[in-house]
Each structure stands twice: as C-alpha cells, then as structure tokens.
C-alpha positions as CSV (number, residue, x, y, z in Angstrom):
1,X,57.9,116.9,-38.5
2,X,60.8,117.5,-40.2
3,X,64.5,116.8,-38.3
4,X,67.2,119.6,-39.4
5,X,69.5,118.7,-36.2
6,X,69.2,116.6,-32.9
7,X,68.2,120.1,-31.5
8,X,66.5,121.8,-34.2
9,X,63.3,120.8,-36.2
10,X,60.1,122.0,-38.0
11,X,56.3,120.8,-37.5
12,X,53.7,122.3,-40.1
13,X,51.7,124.8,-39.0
14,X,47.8,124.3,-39.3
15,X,44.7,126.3,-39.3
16,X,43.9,125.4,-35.5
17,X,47.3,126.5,-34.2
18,X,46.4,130.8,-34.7
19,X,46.1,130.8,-30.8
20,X,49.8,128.8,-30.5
21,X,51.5,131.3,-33.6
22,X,49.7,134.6,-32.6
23,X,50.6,134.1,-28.8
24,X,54.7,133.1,-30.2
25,X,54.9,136.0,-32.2
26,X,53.4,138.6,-29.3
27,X,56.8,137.6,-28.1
28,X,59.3,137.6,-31.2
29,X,58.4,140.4,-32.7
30,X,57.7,143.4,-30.7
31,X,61.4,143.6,-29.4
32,X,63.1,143.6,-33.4
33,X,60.2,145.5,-34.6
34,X,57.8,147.4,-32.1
35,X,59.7,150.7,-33.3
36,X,59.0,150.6,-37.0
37,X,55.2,151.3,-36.0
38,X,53.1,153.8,-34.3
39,X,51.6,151.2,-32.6
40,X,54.4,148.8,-31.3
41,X,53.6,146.3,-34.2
42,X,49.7,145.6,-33.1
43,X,48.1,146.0,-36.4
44,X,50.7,143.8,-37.8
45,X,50.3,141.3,-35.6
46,X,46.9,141.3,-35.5
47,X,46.5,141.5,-39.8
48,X,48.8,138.6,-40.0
49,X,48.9,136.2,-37.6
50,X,44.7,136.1,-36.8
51,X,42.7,133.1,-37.7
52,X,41.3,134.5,-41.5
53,X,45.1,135.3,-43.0
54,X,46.5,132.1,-41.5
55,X,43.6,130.5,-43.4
56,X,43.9,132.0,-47.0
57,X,48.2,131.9,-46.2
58,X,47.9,128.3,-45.6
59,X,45.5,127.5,-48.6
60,X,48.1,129.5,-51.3
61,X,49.5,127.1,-53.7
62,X,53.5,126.0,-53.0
63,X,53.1,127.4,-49.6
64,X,54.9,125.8,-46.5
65,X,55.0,127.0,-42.8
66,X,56.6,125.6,-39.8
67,X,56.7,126.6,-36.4
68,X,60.4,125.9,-35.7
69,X,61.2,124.2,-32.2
70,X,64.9,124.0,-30.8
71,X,65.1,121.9,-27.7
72,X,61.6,121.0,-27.9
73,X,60.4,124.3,-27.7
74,X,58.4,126.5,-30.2
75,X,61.1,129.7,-30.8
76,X,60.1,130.8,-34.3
77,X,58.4,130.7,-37.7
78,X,59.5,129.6,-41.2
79,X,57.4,130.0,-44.1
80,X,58.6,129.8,-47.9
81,X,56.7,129.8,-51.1
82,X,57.3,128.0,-54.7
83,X,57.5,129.3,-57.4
84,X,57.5,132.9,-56.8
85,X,59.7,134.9,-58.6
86,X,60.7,138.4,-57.6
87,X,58.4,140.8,-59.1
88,X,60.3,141.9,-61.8
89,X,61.0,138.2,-63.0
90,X,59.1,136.1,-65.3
91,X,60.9,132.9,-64.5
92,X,58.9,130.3,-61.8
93,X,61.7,128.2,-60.4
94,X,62.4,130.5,-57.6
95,X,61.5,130.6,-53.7
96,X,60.4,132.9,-51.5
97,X,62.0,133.2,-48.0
98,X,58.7,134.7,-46.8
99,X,59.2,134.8,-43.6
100,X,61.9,133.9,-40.5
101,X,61.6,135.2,-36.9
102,X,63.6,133.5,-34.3
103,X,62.8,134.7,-30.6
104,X,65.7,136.5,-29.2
105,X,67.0,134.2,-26.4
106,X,68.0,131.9,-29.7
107,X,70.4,134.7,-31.4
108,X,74.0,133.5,-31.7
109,X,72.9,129.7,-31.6
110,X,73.1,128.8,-35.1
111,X,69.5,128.5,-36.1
112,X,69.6,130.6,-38.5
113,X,72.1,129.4,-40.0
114,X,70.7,125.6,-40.0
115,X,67.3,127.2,-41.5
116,X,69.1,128.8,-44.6
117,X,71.0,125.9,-45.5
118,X,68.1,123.4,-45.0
119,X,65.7,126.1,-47.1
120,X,68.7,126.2,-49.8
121,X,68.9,122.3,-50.2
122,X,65.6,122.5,-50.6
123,X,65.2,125.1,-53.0
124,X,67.9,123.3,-55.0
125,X,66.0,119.6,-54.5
126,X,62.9,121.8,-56.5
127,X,65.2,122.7,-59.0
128,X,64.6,126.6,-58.0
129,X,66.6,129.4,-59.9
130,X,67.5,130.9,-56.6
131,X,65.9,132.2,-53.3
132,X,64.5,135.7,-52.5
133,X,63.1,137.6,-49.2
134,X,62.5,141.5,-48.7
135,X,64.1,142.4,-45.5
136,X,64.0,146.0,-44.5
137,X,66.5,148.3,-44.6
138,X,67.2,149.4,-41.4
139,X,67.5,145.4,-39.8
140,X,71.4,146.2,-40.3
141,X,72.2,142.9,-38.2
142,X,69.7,140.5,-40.3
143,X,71.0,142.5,-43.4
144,X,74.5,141.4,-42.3
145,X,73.7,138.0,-41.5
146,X,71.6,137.6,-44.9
147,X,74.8,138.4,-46.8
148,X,77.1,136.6,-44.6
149,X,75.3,133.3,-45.8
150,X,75.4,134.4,-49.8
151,X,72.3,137.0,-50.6
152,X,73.0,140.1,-52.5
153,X,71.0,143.2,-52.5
154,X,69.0,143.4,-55.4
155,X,66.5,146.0,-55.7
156,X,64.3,147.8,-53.0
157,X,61.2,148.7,-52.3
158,X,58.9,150.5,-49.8
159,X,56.6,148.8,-47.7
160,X,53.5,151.2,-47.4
161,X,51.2,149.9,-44.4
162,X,48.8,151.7,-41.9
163,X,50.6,152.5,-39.0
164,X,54.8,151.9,-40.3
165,X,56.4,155.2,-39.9
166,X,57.0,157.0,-42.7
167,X,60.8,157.1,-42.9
168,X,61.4,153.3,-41.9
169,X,59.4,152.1,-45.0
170,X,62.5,151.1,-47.3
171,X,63.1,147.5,-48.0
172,X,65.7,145.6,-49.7
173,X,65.0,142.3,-52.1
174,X,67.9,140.3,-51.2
175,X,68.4,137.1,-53.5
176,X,70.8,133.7,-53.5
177,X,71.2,132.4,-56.8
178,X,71.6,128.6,-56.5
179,X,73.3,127.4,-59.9
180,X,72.9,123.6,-60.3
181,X,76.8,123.1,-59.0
182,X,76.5,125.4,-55.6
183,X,76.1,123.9,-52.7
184,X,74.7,125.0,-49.3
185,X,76.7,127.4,-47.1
C-alpha cells in the first residue's frame, strides 16, 4: 500500500483481483465513455479489464497499477509505465500516465490532483524526462484539467478500435516535461 494522504492511497493490483477491477470499472466508465462506442463501452471493457490482458499488462516490464481507494473505498485505477517514450521519441527516461479513471461521485474532491502530483514526484525520483498520456479529444473537462496541472498538447492521433464511432476517434498526446529543478504542482 502506498499512503498519498490520510484519505487517499494506492494497493497494487494483482492477477486475482480481475473480478474486483472489472466489476469497478462496469461502474466508472460507462457514464464518461459509454457514448464513444456502439456498444456502451462493452468490448472495451471486456478486451481490457478480463483475466488474460490483466495478466500480460501486469507482467510488462516498468509497469505499475493500483486500484486507488479514498476513504477506504476502491473509486479508481492508476497505472503508469517506465520508460516509455512517446512514439515519436527515442529517449527512455519518460512515463506513461497509462491510465486514470476516478468514479464520478469523487469529481471535485482533489484526487486527481493528489494522483498527478504523487505520479510527477515519482516520475522525477526515476529521473524521467517527463510524463505522457493520450487522452481523447472530445474529454473537454479531463483536457482542461490535464492542462490545468502543467500538460501541453503535443501531437494527436486516432484511436481505431472495433466498435468507437468513427468521428470520436481523435486523441491528443498530452505531455509534462519535468526538468531536474521543477517541482510538483
């Protein structure tokens, strides 16, 4: 477990919690996402969160994810990656937000928040160039709140999977440079 506040911390997720992280994200992610797919987000859900992807996520090299509990309470996901540069770079010292989801009822609370600046102290205790994530483009409100706590568009991209309209398939790269004098925000 790892203690970001008196109300907030993260505990590793493992190979026997799928049931625990496929029946959380049933919850989080249908109501942000559910109208980006043809099917409410099923085959998303059920390509990343059942037991075989948790398995070969879990096993990737400089991986990390957390379930993140607030009050005792499971309310979201965290996973980041080492040394994974944005496509386009050939450096390694960079991390990958890979994924955030915060259930709903925990908007306005500061979690996020906490998250980034723990995942940028890290970031910076690994010596890491910077921090990435794709977010897509038509999240306006986690756009805004990305840039509100230092990322910068950087390039874009379009996320081509079975079932994702179309027209809702641009993405950003967003990015946070972390320079060896910043210091969390």
């Amino acid at each position: 477990m790892i203690t970001l506040t008196s109300d907030i911390s993260l505990h590793s997720i493992r190979e026997e919690d799928q049931p625990r992280l496929m029946e959380l994200m049933q919850a989080i992610y249908p109501p942000a996402y559910e109208h980006l797919w043809e099917d409410e987000g099923q085959w998303y859900l059920n390509s990343l969160y059942q037991k075989e992807n948790l398995e070969k996520e879990l096993q990737e090299e400089g991986n990390h994810y957390y379930f993140i509990q607030y009050q005792k309470e499971a309310v979201g996901i965290l996973r980041y990656i080492e040394n994974t540069p944005l496509p386009w770079d050939s450096a390694k010292n960079a991390v990958k937000l890979h994924r955030i989801y915060l259930h709903p009822k925990t908007h306005g609370k500061g979690l996020g928040k906490t998250l980034l600046v723990w995942l940028e102290e890290k970031a910076q205790s690994l010596s890491a160039a910077y921090i990435w994530l794709d977010v897509m483009d038509t999240q306006h409100q986690a756009i805004r709140f990305y840039e509100k706590t230092g990322y910068a568009q950087c390039g874009t991209r379009k996320l081509v999977l079975p079932g994702l309209h179309e027209y809702l398939q641009g993405m950003f790269y967003m990015k946070k440079d972390l320079s060896p004098g910043s210091t969390a925000s």
